[in-house]
N, C-alpha and C positions, 0 to 999 in steps of 0.2 A: 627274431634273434639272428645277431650277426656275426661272423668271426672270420678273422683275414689268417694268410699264412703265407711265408717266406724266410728267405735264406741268406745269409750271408756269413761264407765261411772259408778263411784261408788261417794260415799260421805261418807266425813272423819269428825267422833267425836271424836277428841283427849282423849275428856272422856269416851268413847266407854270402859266396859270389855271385850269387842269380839276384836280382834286379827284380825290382815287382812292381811291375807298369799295367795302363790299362787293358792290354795284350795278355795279359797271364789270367784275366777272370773271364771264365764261361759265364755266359748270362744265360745259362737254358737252364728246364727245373729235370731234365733227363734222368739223370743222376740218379737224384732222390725221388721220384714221379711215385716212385714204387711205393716206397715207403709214405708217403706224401698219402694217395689215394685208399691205404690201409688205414692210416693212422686219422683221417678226416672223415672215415663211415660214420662212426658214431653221431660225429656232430650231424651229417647228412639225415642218420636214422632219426635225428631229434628236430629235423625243422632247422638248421641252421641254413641261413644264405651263407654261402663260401666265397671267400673275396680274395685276391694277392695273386704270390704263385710265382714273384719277383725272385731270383735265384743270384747268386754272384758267389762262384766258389773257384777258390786255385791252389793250384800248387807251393807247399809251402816254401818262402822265398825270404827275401830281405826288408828290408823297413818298408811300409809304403809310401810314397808318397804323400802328401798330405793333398793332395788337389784331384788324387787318384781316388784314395780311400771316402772325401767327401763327395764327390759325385756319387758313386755309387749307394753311397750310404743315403743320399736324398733322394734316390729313385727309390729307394726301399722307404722312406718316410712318405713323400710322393702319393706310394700307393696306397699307403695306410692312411692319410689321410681323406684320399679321393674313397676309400671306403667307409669311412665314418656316417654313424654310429657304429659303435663297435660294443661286442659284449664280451666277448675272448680275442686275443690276440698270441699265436703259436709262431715263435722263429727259431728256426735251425741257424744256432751261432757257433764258433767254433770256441773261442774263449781264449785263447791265446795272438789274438788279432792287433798289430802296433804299427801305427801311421807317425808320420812326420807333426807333434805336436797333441799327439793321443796314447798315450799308454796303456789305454782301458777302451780299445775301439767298444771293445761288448758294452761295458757299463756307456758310453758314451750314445749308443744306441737305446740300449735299453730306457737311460733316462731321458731322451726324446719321444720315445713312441709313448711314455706314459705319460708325459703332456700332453700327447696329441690325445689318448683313448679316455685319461682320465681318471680319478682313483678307483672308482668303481667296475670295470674291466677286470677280465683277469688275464692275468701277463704271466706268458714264461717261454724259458728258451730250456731245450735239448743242447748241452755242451759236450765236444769231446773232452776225454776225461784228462789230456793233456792240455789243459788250460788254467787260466790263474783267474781265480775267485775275487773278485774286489768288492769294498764296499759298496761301491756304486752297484755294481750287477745284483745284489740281491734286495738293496736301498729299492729301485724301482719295478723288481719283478716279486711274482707271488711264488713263483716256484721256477729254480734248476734242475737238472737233473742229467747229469751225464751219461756217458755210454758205462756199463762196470767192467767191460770186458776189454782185455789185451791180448791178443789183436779184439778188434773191436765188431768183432759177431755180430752185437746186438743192440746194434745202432737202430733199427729201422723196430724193433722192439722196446728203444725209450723214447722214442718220438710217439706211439702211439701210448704209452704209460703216460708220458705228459699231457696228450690231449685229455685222457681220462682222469687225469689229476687238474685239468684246469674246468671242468666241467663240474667238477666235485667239490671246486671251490668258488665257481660260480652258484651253484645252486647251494653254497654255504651248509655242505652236507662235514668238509673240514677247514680247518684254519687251521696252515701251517707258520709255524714260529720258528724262524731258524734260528742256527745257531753252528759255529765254524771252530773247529782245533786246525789253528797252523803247526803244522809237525817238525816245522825250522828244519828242512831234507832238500836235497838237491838228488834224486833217484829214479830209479826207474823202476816197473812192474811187470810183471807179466804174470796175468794172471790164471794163466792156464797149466799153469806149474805150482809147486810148494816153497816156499810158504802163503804164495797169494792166493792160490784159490779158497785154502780155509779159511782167511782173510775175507775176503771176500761171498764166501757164503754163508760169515756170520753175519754181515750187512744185509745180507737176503735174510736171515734170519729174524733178526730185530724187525724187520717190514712186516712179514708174515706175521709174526707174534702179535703185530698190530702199536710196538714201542714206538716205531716214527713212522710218518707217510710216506718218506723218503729218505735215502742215504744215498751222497756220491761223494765217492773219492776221486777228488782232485790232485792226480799226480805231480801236475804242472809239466812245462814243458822248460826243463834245465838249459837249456840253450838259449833261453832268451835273458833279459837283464833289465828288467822291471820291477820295480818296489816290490808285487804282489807275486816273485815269480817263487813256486817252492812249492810241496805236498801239503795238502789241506784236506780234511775230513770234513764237510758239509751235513747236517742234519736239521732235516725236518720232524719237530714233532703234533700233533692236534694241540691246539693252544696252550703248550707249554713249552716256555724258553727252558724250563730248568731243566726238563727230562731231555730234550733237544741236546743242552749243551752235557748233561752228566752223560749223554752215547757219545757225542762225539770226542769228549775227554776220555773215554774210558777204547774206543780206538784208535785214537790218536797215540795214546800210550802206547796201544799195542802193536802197533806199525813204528812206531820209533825206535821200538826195543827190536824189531826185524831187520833195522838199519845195515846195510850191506849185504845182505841175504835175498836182495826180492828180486832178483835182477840176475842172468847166465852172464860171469864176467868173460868179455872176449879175451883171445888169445892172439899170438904174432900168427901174420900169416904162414911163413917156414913150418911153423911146429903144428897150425892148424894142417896144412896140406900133407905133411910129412905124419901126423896122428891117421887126416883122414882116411888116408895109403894102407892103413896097417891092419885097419879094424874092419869086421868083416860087414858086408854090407854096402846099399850105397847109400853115400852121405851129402848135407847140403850145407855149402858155406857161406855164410852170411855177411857180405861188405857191410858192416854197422855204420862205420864211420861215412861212406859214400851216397848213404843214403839220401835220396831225393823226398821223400814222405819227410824229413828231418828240415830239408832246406839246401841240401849237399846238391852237388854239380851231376852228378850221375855218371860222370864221365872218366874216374880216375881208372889208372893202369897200373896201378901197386898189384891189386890181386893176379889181375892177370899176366902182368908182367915175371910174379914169383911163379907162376903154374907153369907157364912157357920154360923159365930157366932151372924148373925142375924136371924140363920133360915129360911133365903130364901131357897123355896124349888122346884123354878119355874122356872128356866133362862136357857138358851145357852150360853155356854164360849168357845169363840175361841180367840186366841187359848195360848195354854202353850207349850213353846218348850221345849223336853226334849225328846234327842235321847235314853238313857235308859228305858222311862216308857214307850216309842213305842214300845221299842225292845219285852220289858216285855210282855205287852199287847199281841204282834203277837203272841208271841208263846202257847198262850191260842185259846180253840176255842171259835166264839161269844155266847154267851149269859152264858160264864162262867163266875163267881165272882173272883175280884183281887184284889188284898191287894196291893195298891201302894204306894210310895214318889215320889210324883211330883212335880217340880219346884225348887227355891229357890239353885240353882245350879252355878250361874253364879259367882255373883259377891254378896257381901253387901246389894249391892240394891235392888235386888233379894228377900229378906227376908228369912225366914226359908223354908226348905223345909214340904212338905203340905201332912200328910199320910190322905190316901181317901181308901175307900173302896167303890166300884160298880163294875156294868156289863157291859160286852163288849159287844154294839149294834152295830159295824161294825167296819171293819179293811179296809185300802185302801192303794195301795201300788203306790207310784211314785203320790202322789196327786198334783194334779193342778186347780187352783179357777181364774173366770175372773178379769180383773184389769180397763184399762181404753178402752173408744172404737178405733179399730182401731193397738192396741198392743195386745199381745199373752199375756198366761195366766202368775198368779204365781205359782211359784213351791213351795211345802209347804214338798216335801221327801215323808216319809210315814207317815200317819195319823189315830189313834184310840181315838175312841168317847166312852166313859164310860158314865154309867147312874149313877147319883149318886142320890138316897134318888128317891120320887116321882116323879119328872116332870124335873133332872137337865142334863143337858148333856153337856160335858166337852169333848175339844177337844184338843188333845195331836198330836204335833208335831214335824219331827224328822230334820227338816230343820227350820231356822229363816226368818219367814217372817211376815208383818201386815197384818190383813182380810182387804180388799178393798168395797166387797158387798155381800149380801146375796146368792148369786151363792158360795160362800164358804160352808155356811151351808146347802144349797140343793143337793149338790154334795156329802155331807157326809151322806146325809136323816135324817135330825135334821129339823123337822118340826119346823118353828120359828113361824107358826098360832097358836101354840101348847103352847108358851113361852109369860109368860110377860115381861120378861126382856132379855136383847141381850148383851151381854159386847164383845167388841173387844177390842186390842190391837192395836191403832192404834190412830194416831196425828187427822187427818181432811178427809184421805181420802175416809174414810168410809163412811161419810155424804149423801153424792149422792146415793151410792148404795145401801143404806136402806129407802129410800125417800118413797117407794113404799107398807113400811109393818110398819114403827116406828111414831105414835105420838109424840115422844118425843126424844129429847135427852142430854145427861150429861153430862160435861166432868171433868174428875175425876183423883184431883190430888195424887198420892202416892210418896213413896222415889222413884227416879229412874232416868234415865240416863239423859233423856230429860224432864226435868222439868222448866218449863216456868216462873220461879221465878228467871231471870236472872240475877235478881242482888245480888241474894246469890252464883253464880258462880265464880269462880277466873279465869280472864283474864290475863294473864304476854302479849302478842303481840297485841294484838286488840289497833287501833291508838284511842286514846281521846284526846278529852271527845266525851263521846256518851251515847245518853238516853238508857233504865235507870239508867246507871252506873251514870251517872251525871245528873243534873235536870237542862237540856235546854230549856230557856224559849222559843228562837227563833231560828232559824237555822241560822248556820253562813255564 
């Protein structure tokens, strides 16, 4: 008995200023090792040779290439080939994946490796749940299965749900029959909040009961602009299309009638920073729009530029990407004064660049900060923390990444007991990991790559009509 595994996982902002060249994919399986080595015991306990282990995963960026996206994509067929015969085949895909002449990188994957394995194999991928469902991805796989969580906890929890769901349909113990409700939604979730959580643990719900084998919600990822881009309800039921499709009609309905609800809308940054002043407690603001996890530059100076000319003289800023004012920084020693231009480097939306004068309380070389449980850390390059003015500390970064949780700032020794205010760069996944030290938190809209005002964006491929671009009373 055989079975291979690998990864291939990035997400495509067509509006992205960042560039997605061969340079932006780590080819190591680090990352995911963790979850990798959990999730492949079973097959181990059962006598499986274990084969693969190919990884390609980045930061999410602009189109790819199309010369980019296939090389790598054949070292990933490559290895699955050089392991054949095969009897299961497990790939971590990210699902919202777009090359130069691919709009469906997953499905275009997926329906190569089932050539190569064959019909008899069993295929399936783990997607985040920000990704777009197409015919193709479930035409040649036997089961998907997303992350259900926003922020996304329990990633390295449906990767081993999947091995154990493709073992189960290898020994023909079930036959899943899908079946998809596109919800025509252009939104977002978070589902550590209300109304998603109930949402979402009545998808836990129907599993348990034993009504399907599987349910993921497919939020999609709004930013992009592909035929298949939008919220989708995916269902697995044991060899029935009809129960399959009557769960996913019957949440599908009920996520479309949530429409506008499932999601903290942001605020201007003035009134954010000016609220978070007032209320007691200390509070964390969240650059939505600036977001690098999204495909955003990482580098704008809207937020920090309003905290400065409001005289805040108390926060933690993590972080600014900007491989020059790293550079700058190292070659001073700590606690020397530096005259720097930081940020506003990328792109427009980035704003101006931001001159700062402070001190360098620490320099860090090859920094790395935890992410979700169960995966390996992020890589943030090298990292300097300037003091700016009384109590601020600003974290400069030579790599594009979002802060995830407070292990960011303690890693750097940026006391945040110390801080009333916390600002990240970062969509939602931050939430969780400052649960522990923030009373409060804001999310804060600026110019920038990922901005949640979807319906100021320009679509040319996205199929319509779909909310908000259009005002759908009912689903169709």
């Amino acid at each position: 008995m055989r079975a291979y595994h690998g990864a291939f996982d990035t997400e495509t902002n067509p509006r992205s200023p960042i560039k997605t060249t061969r340079a932006s994919f780590v080819l190591s399986d680090e990352f995911l090792r963790g979850a990798w080595n959990r999730a492949l015991k079973p097959l181990q306990l059962r006598g499986f040779e274990i084969f693969g282990g190919f990884s390609a995963t980045a930061e999410p960026s602009g189109t790819m290439p199309r010369e980019v996206y296939e090389a790598l994509r054949d070292q990933l067929l490559e290895e699955i080939r050089a392991s054949l015969p095969l009897d299961i085949a497990v790939l971590w895909l990210h699902g919202a994946s777009v090359a130069d002449g691919y709009e469906d990188c997953e499905g275009d994957i997926l329906r190569r490796v089932r050539e190569l394995v064959g019909a008899e194999a069993a295929v399936g991928a783990v997607l985040d749940p920000h990704c777009h469902i197409s015919d193709d991805m479930m035409r040649y796989s036997d089961i998907l299965i997303a992350y259900k969580e926003y922020p996304h906890v329990d990633a390295a929890d449906r990767v081993s749900e999947l091995v154990e769901k493709l073992l189960a349909i290898r020994d023909r113990h079930i036959h899943p029959v899908s079946a998809v409700c596109d919800c025509r939604m252009l939104s977002l979730y978070f589902t550590d909040q209300e109304p998603m959580r109930s949402f979402v643990d009545e998808m836990i719900g129907f599993e348990q009961r034993g009504d399907a084998v599987s349910i993921s919600l497919a939020h999609g990822f709004p930013w992009a602009d592909v035929p298949d881009v939008g919220t989708k309800v995916l269902v697995y039921a044991n060899a029935s299309r009809e129960k399959a499709a009557s769960i996913a009609r019957t949440l599908g309905d009920r996520l479309f009638a949530l429409r506008g609800k499932t999601f903290t809308r942001p605020v201007l940054a003035r009134d954010a920073i000016r609220d978070a002043l007032r209320v007691t407690g200390r509070s964390v603001l969240a650059d939505i729009a600036d977001n690098p996890g999204g495909g955003a530059g990482g580098d704008s100076t809207f937020l920090l530029r309003e905290l400065l000319t409001q005289s805040v003289d108390d926060f933690a800023f993590g972080s600014i990407y900007d491989p020059s004012a790293v550079k700058a920084a190292m070659e001073v020693e700590i606690g020397a004064k530096v005259k720097l231009s930081v940020g506003g480097k990328i792109s427009a939306k980035s704003g101006q660049p931001l001159d700062i004068e402070g001190v360098v309380v620490s320099l860090h070389i090859d920094y790395h900060a935890p992410m979700f449980p169960g995966l390996g850390e992020q890589a943030y390059g090298d990292a300097a923390v300037l003091r700016l003015g009384r109590n601020i500390d600003l974290v400069l970064t030579s790599l594009r990444a979002q802060v995830f949780a407070r292990g960011f700032f303690d890693g750097l020794k940026v006391d945040l007991n110390q801080k009333q205010l916390i600002v990240v760069k970062s969509m939602h996944h931050f939430n969780q990991g400052f649960l522990d030290i923030a009373d409060h938190t804001f999310y804060v809209e600026t110019l920038g790559t990922v901005s949640t005002n979807f319906k100021a964006l320009d679509y040319k491929r996205a199929k319509r009509p779909i909310w908000p671009l259009e005002d759908l009373s009912e689903l169709p």
